[in-house]
Structure formats: C-alpha cells, structure tokens
C-alpha positions in Angstrom: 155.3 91.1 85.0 155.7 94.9 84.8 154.7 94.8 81.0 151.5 92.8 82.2 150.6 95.7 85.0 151.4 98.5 82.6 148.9 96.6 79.3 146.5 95.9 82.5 146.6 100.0 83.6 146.7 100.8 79.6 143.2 99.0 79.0 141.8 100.5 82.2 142.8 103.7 80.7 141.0 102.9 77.3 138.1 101.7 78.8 137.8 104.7 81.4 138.3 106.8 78.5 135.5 104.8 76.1 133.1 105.3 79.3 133.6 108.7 79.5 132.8 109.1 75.7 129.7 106.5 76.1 126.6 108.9 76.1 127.8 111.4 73.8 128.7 108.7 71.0 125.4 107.0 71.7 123.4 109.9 70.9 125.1 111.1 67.8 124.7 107.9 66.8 121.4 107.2 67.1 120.6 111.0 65.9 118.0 111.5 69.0 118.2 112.7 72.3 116.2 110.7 75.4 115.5 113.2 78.0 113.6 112.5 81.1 111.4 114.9 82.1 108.5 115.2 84.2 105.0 113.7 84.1 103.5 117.5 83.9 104.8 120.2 85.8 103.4 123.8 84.0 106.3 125.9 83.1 108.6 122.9 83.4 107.8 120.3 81.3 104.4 119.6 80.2 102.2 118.7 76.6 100.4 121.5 75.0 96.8 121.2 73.3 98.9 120.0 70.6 101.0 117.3 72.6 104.2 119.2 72.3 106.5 119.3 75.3 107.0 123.1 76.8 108.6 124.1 79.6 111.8 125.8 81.2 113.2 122.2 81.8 112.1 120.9 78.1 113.7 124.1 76.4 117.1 122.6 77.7 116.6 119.3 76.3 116.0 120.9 73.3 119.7 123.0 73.9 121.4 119.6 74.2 119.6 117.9 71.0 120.8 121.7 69.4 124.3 121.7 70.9 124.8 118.1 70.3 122.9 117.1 67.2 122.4 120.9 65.3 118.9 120.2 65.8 116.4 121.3 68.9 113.7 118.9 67.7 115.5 115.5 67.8 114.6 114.6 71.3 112.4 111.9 72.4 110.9 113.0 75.9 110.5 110.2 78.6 107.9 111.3 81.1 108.9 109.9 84.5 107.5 109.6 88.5 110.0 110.9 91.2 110.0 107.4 91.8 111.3 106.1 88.7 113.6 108.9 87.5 116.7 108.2 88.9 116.2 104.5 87.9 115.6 105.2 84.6 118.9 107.2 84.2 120.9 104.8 85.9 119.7 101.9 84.0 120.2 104.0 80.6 116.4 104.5 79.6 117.3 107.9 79.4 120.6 110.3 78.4 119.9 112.9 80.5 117.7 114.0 83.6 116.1 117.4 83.5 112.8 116.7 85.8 112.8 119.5 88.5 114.9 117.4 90.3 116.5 118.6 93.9 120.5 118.5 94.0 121.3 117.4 97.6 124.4 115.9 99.9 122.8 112.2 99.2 121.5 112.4 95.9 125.6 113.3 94.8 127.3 110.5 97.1 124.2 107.4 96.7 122.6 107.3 93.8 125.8 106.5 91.0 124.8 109.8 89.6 126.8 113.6 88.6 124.2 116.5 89.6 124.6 120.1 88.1 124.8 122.8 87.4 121.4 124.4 88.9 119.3 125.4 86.7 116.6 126.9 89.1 116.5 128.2 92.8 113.5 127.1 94.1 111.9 126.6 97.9 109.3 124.2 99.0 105.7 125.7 99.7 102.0 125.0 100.2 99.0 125.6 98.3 96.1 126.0 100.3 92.3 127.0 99.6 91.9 130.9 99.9 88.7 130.5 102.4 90.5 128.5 104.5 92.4 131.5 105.7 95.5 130.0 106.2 98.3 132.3 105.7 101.4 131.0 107.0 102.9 127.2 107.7 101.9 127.9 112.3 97.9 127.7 110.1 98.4 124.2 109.2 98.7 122.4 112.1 96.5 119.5 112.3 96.6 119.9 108.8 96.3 116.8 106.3 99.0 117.2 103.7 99.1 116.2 100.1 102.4 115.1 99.3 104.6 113.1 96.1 106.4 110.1 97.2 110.0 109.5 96.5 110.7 113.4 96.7 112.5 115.6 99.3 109.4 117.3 100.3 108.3 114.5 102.1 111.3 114.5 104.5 111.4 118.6 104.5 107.7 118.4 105.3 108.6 116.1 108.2 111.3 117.5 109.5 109.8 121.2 109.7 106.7 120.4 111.1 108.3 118.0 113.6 110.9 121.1 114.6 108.3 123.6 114.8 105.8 121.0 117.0 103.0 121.2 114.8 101.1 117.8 113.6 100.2 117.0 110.4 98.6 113.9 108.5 100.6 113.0 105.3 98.9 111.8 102.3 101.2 110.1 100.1 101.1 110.0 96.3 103.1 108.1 93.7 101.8 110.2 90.7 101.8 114.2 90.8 98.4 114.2 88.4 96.4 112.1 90.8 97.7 114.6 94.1 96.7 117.3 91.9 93.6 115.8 91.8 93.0 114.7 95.1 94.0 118.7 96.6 91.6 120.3 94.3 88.7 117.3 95.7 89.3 118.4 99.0 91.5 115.2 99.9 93.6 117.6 101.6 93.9 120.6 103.4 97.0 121.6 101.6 99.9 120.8 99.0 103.5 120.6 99.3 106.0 120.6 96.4 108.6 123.5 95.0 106.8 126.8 95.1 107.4 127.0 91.0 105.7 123.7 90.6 102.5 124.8 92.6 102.1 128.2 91.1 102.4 126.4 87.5 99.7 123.8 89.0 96.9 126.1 90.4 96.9 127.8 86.8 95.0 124.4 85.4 92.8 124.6 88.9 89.5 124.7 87.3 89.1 127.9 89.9 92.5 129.1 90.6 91.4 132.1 91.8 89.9 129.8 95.0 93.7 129.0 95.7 96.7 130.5 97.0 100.6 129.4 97.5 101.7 130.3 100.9 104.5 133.2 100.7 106.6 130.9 103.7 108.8 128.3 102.1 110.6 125.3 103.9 113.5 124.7 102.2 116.4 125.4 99.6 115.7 123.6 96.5 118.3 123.9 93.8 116.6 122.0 91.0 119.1 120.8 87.6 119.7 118.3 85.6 121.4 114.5 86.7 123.8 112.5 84.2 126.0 109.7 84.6 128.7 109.3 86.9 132.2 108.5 85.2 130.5 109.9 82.0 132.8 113.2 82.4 132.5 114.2 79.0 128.8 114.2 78.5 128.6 115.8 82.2 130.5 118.4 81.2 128.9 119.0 78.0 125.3 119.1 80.0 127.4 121.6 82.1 128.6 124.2 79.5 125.4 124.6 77.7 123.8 126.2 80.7 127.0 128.3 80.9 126.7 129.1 77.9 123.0 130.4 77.9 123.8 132.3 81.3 126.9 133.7 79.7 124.5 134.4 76.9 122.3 136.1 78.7 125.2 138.5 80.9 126.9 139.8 77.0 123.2 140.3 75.5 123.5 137.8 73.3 119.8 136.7 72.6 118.1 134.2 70.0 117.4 137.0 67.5 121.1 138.2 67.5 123.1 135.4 68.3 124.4 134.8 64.5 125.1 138.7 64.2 126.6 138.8 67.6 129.0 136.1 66.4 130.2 137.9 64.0 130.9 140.9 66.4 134.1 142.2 67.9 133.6 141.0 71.6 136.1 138.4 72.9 134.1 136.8 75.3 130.9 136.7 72.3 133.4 135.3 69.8 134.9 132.6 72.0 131.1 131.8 73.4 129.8 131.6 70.2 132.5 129.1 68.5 134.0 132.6 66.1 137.4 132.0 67.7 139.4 129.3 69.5 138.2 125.7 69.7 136.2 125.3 72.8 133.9 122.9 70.7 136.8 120.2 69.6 137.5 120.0 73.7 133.7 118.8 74.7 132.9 116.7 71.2 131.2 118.9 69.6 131.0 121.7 66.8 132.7 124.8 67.1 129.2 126.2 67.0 127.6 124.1 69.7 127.1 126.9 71.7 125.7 129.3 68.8 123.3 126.6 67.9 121.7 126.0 71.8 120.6 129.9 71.9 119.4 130.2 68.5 117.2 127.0 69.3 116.0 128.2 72.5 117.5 131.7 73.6 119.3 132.8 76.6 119.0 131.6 79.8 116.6 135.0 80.5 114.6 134.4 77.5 114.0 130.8 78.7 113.4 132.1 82.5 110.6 134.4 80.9 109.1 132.6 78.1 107.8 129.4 80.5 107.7 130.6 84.4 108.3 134.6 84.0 106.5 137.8 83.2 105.6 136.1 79.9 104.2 132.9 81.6 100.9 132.2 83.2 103.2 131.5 86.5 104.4 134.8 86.2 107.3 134.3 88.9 110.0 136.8 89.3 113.2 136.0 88.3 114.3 136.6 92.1 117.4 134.3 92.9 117.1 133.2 89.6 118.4 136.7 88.4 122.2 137.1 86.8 124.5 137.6 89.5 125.2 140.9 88.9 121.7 142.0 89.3 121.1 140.4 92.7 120.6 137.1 91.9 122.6 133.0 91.8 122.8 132.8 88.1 126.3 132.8 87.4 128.4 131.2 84.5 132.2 130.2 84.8 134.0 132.1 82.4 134.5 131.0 78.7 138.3 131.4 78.3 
C-alpha cells in the first residue's frame, strides 16, 4: 500500500510538474506566440494604417515572442472585449493576457488566473466635452455616463458616485469602439475608463481639441498582464521580462546598446544580460532571453515613451510610472 501512495504522489508530482511547463512548451513548439490584447486602445494596443499592432501593451508581447522564441515578430495578436478576455485565457485561446487589464483582490482569488507584475499605474477618469464646463467629478451629477461592461469602472463608477451622493445614468457598452462612438454623438455626457485609455482615445476624436479628461481620478488601477494559474514557469517567465526591461532601464541599458552593454564590466549588466551565470537555464529559456527582449523592444522607459510618453500623441508623464528612484512605482527585483 505505501508503494501505491508514494507511485500515486510521484505522478501528481510529474504531472504538476508537466502543467507547470505546459505554455512554455506549447509555444516553442508551435514557433508563435497568442497574445490577447485589446480591441483598440491608442498607446496600448491598436492597428496602424498599415494593420500592424502598436502599443505599450503590444511591445511586450513582442518581448515574450523575443525572450521566448528569439524573434519579436512571431506573435499572433487576439483582439478581445473586457467581456471575453479572461475567458479566452482560461479556456487557452490565448498564452498570455496583456489587455490593460486591472489587477484586483477578486480577479487573483476568482477567476483561475496569476496576475502580475504591473506594468502600468493608472486611475480611472472622465472625458467630457470642453463647453460643457465641467471641471471636476461634483460637475457630473445628473450626468449620463458612458461606460464598458465587464470592467471595474463600472463598479468604481458606482460606488463613488453613490458615496459622494451624486446621481448618474449609466450607459452600458459591450464594445469600447461603439462607446467611443456613442460619447463623441453626444449619447453621453461623459466617459469613464483608465485615464491612459481616454487621453489615447480623444486623439482619434475627429475634434479632440472639443474634449478634455478630467484631472480627478476615481480609483487605483494597476493594469498587467494575466497567465495561467499552476503554470509557474511560464508566470514567472511573463514576470522576469518586465524585470528585466525595468532593470534595463535603472543600469542604462537601452536597445541601441544592449549587445555592447553585455559585453561590459557591470555585474548586474552581465548577469541581466545572460554574459554570466545561467539565469536563462532556470526559466526555460536562452541565456540571452533577456538580451533579446530589449534589443526587440527597448527598455521599460523607451517603451513608456515611444507609445504613451513625450514621444506619443498621449504625451503622458511618466508620473508613478517613473523608476523608483526618481519618484515613481517602477521597481524590478534584483537579478542575482
């Protein structure tokens, strides 16, 4: 009998163990990353004039297909709804959420699903005409709302307005595109969704100037990307490779240098960047892993500014977004 338990614990073992590795096996297998992303948020994920995915959330799909594969361009982006993105990584559509999605206490412990690490610090907001001369949330009460279904904002926007006694008519939407669409017909008074995600949506406003997004914000939203639960290795890979383009960004180590930096005399660089130790052989992967994710896409900085910074049409400021050690969240555990 105690053979029988200890051949029965052995293949839970095995099989825990061939879970673990699922994800990771099935994509260097199939030579293609899946990565859901959004239906079209600017500076997140959205198709150019030419059809090609850009975005803050797109450049670290293509980090994983780099990290993973040694080649940024093999992904195959799955644009999803907030109502069908959790389903479609849960049912294995996809390898890897990276949709502007909100990490929160029931999202961790409900939905089967690992969360982390944040990506983005964002805050929910509202776009509102300019002539309406509203300039803070106390401006829309009575207010009808646009909102996306299956998102946080629609329990933020209930809550806050509810605790601050101001009324509000929701209008519900299933598809961001068509609340878009509906704000800028005058459906609504104003639009609630992560500050980032408005600013990037009143630059396609066929008058942006005729729209503002409200300074006040309503919530914490720590956006990132979603994976598997008991996939631990491919969690943890998802994990490091925005470590590694935050550590990246803290040691200077950018897309134009990263092969010379790797060659350089720094500790931290050479361990980072796969010159010494084997921190690749422990996740899967090539020595070079990390190497490969900023010379596809850049730093965590570079990504920051290329798609929502200075260098953007959003133009945000890197604000809680910053590196830790210039006032803002972005903080990498060490590579040692």
């Amino acid at each position: 009998m105690k053979r029988l338990i200890l051949a029965a614990v052995a293949a839970l073992a095995l099989t825990g163990t061939a879970q673990a590795q699922q994800t990771l096996a099935a994509v260097k297998a199939r030579g293609t990353l899946i990565c859901g992303v959004s239906q079209g948020f600017a500076g997140f994920s959205a198709p150019d004039s030419r059809g090609e995915y850009r975005g803050l959330d797109v450049d670290y799909c293509r980090a994983v297909a780099a990290a993973v594969l040694g080649d940024a361009g093999k992904v195959r982006y799955v644009p999803l709804t907030a109502q069908a993105r959790f389903t479609a990584l849960q049912t294995g559509e996809i390898d890897v959420l990276f949709r502007n999605s909100t990490q929160t206490y029931s999202r961790a412990t409900g939905l089967g699903l690992a969360q982390g690490p944040v990506n983005f610090y964002d805050g929910q907001g509202f776009a509102v005409r300019r002539d309406a001369n509203v300039r803070n949330i106390a401006g829309l009460d009575g207010a009808t709302i646009c909102v996306a279904q299956g998102t946080t904002h629609e329990l933020n926007l209930g809550d806050t307005f509810r605790g601050r006694n101001l009324k509000f008519s929701p209008v519900v939407f299933e598809r961001i595109d068509t609340m878009y669409e509906a704000f800028y017909a005058g459906r609504c008074d104003a639009m609630t969704q992560d500050a980032s995600a408005l600013a990037g949506a009143l630059t396609s406003a066929r008058d942006p100037a005729a729209y503002m997004v409200l300074e006040e914000t309503i919530s914490k939203e720590p956006l990132g990307p979603f994976t598997r639960n008991g996939d631990v290795q491919w969690t943890n890979t998802i994990a490091w490779i925005h470590n590694a383009l935050v550590e990246a960004e803290e040691y200077g180590v950018t897309q134009a240098n990263a092969q010379a930096q790797a060659a350089g005399t720094n500790p931290t660089v050479q361990r980072l960047l796969g010159t010494t130790g084997e921190f690749g052989k422990t996740l899967g992967l090539d020595n070079a892993w990390a190497l490969n994710a900023i010379r596809a896409v850049g730093n965590y900085g570079e990504v920051f500014e290329r798609n929502v910074g200075q260098a953007s049409p959003l133009k945000l400021a890197r604000g809680l977004n910053g590196l830790w050690n210039h006032g803002g969240l972005m903080y990498s555990i060490p590579f040692r």
